[in-house]
C-alpha positions as CSV (number, residue, x, y, z in Angstrom):
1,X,0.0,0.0,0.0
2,X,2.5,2.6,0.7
3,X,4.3,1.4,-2.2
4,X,1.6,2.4,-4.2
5,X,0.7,5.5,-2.5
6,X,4.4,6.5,-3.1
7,X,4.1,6.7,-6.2
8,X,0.8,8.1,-6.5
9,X,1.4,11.1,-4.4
10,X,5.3,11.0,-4.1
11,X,6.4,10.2,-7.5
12,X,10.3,9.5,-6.7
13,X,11.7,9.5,-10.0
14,X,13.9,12.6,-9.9
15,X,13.4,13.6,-6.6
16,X,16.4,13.8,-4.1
17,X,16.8,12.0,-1.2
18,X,16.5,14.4,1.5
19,X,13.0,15.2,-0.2
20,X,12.2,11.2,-1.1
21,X,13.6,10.9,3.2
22,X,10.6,13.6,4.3
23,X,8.2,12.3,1.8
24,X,8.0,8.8,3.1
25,X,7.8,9.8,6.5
26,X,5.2,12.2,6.1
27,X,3.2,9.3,4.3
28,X,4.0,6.2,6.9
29,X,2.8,8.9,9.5
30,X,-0.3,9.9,7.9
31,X,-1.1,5.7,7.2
32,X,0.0,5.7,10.4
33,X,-2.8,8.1,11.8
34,X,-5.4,6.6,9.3
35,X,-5.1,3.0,10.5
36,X,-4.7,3.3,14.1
37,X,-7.8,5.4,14.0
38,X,-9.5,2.3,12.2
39,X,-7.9,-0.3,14.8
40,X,-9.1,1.9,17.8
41,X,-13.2,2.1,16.9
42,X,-12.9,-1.5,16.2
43,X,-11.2,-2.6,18.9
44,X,-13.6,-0.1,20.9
45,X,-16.3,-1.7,19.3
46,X,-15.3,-5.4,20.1
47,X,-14.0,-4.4,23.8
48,X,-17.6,-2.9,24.5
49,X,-19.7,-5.8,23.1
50,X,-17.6,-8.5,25.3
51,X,-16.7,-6.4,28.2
52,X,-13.0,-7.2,28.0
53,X,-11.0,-4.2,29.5
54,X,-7.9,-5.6,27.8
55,X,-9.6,-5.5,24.4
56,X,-10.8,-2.0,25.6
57,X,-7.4,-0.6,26.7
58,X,-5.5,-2.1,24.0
59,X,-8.0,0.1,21.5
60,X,-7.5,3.2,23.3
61,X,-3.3,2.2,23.1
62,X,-4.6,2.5,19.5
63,X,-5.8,5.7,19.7
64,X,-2.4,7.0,21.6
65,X,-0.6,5.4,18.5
66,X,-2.9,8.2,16.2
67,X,-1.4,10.4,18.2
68,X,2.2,9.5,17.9
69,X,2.1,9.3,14.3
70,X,1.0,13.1,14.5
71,X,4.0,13.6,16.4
72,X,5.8,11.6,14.0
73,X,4.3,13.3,10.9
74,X,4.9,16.5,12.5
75,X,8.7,15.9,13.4
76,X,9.5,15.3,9.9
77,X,7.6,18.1,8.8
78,X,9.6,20.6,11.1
79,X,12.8,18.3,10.4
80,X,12.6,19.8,6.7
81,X,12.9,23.0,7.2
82,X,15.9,24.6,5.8
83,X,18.7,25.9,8.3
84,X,18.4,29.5,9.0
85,X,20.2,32.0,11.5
86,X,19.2,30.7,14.8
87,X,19.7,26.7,13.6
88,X,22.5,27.2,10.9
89,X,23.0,23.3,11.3
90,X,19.0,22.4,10.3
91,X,16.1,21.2,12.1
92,X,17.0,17.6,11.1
93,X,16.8,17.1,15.1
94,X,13.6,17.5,15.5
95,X,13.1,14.3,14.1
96,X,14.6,12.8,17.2
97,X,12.8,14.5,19.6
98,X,9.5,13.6,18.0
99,X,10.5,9.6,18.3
100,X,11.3,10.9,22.1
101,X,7.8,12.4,22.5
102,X,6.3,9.4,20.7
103,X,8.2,6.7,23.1
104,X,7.3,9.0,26.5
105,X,3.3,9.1,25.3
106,X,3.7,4.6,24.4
107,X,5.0,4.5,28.3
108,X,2.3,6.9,30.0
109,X,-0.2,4.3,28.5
110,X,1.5,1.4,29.5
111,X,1.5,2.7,33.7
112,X,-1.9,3.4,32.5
113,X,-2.8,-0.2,31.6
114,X,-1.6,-1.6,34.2
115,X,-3.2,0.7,37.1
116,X,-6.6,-0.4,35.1
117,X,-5.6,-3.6,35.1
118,X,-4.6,-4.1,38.5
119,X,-7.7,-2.9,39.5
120,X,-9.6,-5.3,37.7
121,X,-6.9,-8.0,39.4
122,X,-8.3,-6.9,42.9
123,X,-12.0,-6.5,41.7
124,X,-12.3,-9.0,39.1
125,X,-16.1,-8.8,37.2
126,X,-17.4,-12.2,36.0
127,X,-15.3,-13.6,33.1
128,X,-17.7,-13.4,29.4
129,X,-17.2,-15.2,26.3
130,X,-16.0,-13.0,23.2
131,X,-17.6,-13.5,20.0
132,X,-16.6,-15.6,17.3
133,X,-16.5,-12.0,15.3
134,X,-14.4,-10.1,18.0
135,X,-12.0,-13.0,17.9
136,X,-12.0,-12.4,13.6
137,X,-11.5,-8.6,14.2
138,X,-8.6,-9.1,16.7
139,X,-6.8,-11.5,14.2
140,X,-7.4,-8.9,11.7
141,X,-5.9,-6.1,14.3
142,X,-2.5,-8.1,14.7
143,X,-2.3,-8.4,10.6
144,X,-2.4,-4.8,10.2
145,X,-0.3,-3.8,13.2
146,X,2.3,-6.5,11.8
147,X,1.9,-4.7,8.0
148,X,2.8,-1.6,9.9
149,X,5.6,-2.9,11.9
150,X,6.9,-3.9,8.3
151,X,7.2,-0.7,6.7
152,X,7.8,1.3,9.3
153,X,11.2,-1.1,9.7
154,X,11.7,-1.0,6.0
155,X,12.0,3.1,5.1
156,X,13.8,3.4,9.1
157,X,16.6,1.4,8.0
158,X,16.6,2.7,4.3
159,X,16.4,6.0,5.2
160,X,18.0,5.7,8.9
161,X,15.2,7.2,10.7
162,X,15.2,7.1,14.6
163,X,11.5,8.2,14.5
164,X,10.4,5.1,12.3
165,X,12.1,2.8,14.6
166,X,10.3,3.8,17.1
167,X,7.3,3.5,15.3
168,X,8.1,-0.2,14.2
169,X,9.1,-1.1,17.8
170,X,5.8,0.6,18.9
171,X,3.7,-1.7,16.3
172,X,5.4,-5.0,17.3
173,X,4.6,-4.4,20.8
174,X,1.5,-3.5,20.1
175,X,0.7,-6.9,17.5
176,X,1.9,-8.8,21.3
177,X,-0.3,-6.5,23.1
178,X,-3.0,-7.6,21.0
179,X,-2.4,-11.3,20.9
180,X,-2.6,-11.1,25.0
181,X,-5.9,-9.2,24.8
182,X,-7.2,-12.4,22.9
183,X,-6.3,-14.9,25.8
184,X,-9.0,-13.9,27.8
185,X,-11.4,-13.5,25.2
186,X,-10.6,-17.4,24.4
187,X,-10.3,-18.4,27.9
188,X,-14.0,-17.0,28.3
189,X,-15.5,-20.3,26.4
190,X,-13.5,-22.3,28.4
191,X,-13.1,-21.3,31.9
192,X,-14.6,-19.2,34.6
193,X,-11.0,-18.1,36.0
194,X,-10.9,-13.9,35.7
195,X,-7.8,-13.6,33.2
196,X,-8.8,-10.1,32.2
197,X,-7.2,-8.0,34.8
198,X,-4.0,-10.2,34.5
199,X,-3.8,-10.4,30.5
200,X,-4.3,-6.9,30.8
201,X,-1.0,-6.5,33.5
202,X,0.8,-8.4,30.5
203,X,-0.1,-6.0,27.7
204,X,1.1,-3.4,29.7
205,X,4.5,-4.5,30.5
206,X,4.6,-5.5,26.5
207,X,3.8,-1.8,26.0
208,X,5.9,-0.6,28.6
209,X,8.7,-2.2,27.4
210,X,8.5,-1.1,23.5
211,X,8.1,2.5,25.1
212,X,11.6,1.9,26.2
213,X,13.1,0.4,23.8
214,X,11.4,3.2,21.4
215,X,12.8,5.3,24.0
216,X,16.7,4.1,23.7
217,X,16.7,4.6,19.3
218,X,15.5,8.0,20.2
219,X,18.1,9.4,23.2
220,X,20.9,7.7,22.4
221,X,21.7,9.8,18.9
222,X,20.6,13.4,20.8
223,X,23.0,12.5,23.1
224,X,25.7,11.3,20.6
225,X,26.5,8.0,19.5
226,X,29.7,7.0,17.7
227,X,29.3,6.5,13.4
228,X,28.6,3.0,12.2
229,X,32.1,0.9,11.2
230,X,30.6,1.3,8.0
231,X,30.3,4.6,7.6
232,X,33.9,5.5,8.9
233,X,35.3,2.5,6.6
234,X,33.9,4.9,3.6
235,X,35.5,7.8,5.0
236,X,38.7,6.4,5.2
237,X,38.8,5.0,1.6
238,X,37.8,8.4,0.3
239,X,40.3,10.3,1.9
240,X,42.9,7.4,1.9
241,X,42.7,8.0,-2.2
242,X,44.3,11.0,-2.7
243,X,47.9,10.2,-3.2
244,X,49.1,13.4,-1.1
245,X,47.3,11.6,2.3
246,X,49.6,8.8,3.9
247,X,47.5,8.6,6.8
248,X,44.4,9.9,9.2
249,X,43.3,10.2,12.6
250,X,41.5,12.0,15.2
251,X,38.2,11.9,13.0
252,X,35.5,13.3,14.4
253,X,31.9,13.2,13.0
254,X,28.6,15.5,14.2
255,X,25.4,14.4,13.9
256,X,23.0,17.2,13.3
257,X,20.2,15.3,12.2
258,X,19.4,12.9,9.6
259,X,21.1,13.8,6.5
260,X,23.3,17.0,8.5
261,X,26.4,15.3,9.4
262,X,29.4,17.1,9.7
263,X,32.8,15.2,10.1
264,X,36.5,17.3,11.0
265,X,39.9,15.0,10.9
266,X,43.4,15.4,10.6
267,X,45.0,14.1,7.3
268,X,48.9,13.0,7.3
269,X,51.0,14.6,4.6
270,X,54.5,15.3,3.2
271,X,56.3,17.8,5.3
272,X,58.4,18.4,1.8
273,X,55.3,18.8,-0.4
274,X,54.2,21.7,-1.9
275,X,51.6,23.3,0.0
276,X,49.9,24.9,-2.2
277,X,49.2,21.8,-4.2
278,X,48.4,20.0,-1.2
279,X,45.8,22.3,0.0
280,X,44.2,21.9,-3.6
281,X,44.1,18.1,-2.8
282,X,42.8,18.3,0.6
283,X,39.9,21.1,-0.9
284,X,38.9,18.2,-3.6
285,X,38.8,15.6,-0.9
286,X,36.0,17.9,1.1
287,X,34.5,18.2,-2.0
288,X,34.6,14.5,-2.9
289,X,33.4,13.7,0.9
290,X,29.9,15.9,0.3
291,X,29.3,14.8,-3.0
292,X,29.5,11.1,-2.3
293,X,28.8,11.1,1.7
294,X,26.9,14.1,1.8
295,X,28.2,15.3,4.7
296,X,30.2,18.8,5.4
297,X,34.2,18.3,6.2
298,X,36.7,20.2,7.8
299,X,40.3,18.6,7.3
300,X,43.0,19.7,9.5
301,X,46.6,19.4,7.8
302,X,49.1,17.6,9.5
303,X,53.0,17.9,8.3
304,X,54.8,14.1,8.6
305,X,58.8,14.2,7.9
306,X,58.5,10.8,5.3
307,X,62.9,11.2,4.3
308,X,64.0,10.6,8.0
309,X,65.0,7.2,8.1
310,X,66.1,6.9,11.7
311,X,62.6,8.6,12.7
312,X,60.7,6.2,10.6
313,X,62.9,3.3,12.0
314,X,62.2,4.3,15.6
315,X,58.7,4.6,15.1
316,X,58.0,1.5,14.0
317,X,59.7,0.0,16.8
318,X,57.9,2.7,19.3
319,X,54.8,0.7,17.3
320,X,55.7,-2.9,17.6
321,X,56.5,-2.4,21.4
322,X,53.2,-0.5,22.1
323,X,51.2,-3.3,20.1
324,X,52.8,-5.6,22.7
325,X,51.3,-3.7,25.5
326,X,47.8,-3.7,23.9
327,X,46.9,-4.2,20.2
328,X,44.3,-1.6,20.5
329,X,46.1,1.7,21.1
330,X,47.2,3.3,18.1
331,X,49.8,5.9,17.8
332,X,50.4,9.5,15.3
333,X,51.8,12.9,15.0
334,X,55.0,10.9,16.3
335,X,58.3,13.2,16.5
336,X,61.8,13.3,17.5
337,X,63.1,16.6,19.2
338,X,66.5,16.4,20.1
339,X,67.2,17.6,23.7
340,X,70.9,18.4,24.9
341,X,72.3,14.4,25.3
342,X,68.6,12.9,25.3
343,X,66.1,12.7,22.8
344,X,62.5,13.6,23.2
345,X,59.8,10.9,21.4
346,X,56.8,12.8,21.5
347,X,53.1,11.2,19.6
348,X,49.6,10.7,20.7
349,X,48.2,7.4,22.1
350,X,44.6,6.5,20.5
351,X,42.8,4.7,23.1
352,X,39.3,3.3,22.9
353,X,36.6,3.9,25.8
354,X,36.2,1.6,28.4
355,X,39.9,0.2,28.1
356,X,41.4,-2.1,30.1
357,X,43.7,0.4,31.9
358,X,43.6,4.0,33.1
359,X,45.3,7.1,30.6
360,X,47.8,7.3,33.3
361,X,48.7,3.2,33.4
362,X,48.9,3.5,29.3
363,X,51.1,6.7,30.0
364,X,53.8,5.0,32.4
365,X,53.9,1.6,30.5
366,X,54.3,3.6,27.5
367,X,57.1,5.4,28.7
368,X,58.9,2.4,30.5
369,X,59.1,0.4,27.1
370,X,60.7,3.2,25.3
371,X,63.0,4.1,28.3
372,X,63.7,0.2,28.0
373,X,64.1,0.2,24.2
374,X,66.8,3.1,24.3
375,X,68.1,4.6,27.1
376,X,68.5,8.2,25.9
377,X,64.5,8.6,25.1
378,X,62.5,10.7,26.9
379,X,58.5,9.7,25.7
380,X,56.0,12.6,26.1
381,X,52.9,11.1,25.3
382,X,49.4,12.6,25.1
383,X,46.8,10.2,25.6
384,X,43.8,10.4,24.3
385,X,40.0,8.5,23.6
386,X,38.9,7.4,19.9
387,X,35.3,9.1,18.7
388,X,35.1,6.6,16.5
């Protein structure tokens, strides 16, 4: 169905991908609005004619879902909007913080639920039967909560959006929530035991618990997450290309939003190259990284002496010590200063978060294998965490 509405109202041949990104989500969240609408009077309907308060409380979960896809719908409306003085970086973060709004409203109806339900636990009415066409319309429920879980999933990951993850989380729990509302429904032509109250109690936690996970897609990119391996492999082999570049580090990438990234790092280059022809290089590898990427980059230039022998000599043995300390600290900007009779080995230690040891352990045992490897080396050594 969205397929086809895609290309009845979208019509993505030509269209960009920022606009074919705000496009779909406008459409999944106005499907999104329609169908939960639909789910909610039937399940109204249904809860009403058999008396179930799960049935009933899993349609007005329903109608909370209409309401998240307006938030949703809305989000990637004011996502859109172009960058302008006061947000020179976009809106694209809005986005975010409409999945956040959607996964706080999914866990006020889950503490909801459950009060209901636990009421019903302590009062329990007399257990009724639901109808053979209640039981049809709930099936029916689960199908089209599934078919929404579905593409909600699908255009997320195609078009990495936090908010339609959330969504798709939101629409699995709710296809549980659903199935639970039919046990005591069931149960009711076969037992007297009250299961409402407590199949209610589980719908709730299955709520509760895709409000958190919706929840977690949502907070963790406002707060900053690190880029996929993927995405800094690509980097790499773009800048990596240009002949001038031996080397990189200390990259960096912002997420402003979906489709705003901006990404700074240092590139290694001949210290006897020509500068101006460098420059030139490193300006077409920005250009190359927004075309391709599209994403905004800042590259700082760092000067590496390639003719020293001796320096090149020591720092591979400065390496292969290091590596026998840990194989995950990585080392640049490495430099020999002479001072009076001793020599000063001065480079940056790349260490990931949540090593093994503490920046002042890798410091010393740093410093004690180079004293050990030559006796006149000083090591001053900056260390320091990886972004990536």
């Amino acid at each position: 169905m969205i397929s086809l509405l895609a290309r009845l109202f979208l019509k993505p041949e030509g269209r960009s991908e920022a606009a074919l990104r705000q496009g779909y989500g406008v459409l999944c969240g106005a499907v999104g609005i329609v169908l939960n609408l639909l789910l909610f009077l039937v399940k109204l309907l249904a809860g009403l004619v058999s008396g179930s308060i799960a049935i009933v409380a899993d349609a007005v979960n329903n109608l909370s879902d209409a309401a998240s896809s307006v938030v949703t719908l809305a989000g990637f409306l004011l996502g859109g909007q172009k960058p302008d003085g006061h947000h020179p970086f976009g809106h694209g973060r809005l986005e975010y913080l409409s999945g956040l709004a959607v996964s706080v409203l999914i866990l006020l109806m889950g503490l909801e639920l459950a009060k209901s339900s636990l009421e019903r636990i302590v009062s329990p009415p007399p257990p009724a039967a639901a109808s053979g066409w209640t039981v049809l319309l709930l099936c029916a429920a689960v199908g089209v909560k599934f078919y929404m879980a579905r593409y909600n999933r699908h255009y997320g990951k195609r078009f990495r959006s936090a908010a339609m993850e959330a969504a798709a989380a939101d629409s699995l729990g709710d296809c549980a929530a659903t199935a639970a509302a039919l046990l005591p429904a069931l149960a009711g032509r076969v037992t007297s035991l009250p299961l409402d109250g407590w199949c209610g109690l589980l719908v709730a936690a299955l709520i509760f618990w895709s409000g958190c996970k919706a929840a977690k897609s949502t907070i963790d990119p406002l707060l900053g997450t690190p880029p996929s391996p993927e995405f800094v492999e690509q980097i790499r082999s773009l800048v990596l290309a240009c002949p001038a570049v031996s080397g990189l580090h200390d990259l960096i990438v912002h997420d402003y939003g979906p489709g705003r990234v901006m990404i700074s790092l240092h590139a290694e280059v001949s210290a006897e190259g020509d500068l101006l022809a460098i420059h030139e290089e490193i300006d077409r590898i920005e250009r190359t990284l927004r075309e391709e990427l599209g994403c905004e980059a800042v590259i700082h230039i760092d000067p590496v002496i390639t003719s020293d022998g001796p320096t090149e000599e020591t720092r591979r043995r400065v390496e292969a010590i290091i590596q026998c300390i840990d194989d995950g600290i990585a080392i640049h900007d490495f430099r020999i200063v002479p001072c009076g009779q001793a020599s000063n080995v001065i480079f940056d230690a790349v260490v990931p978060f949540h090593f093994r040891l503490s920046d002042s352990e890798v410091e010393n045992k740093i410093k004690a294998a180079i004293q050990a490897l030559d006796g006149s080396f000083r090591a001053i050594v900056n260390v320091e965490r990886s972004y990536t």
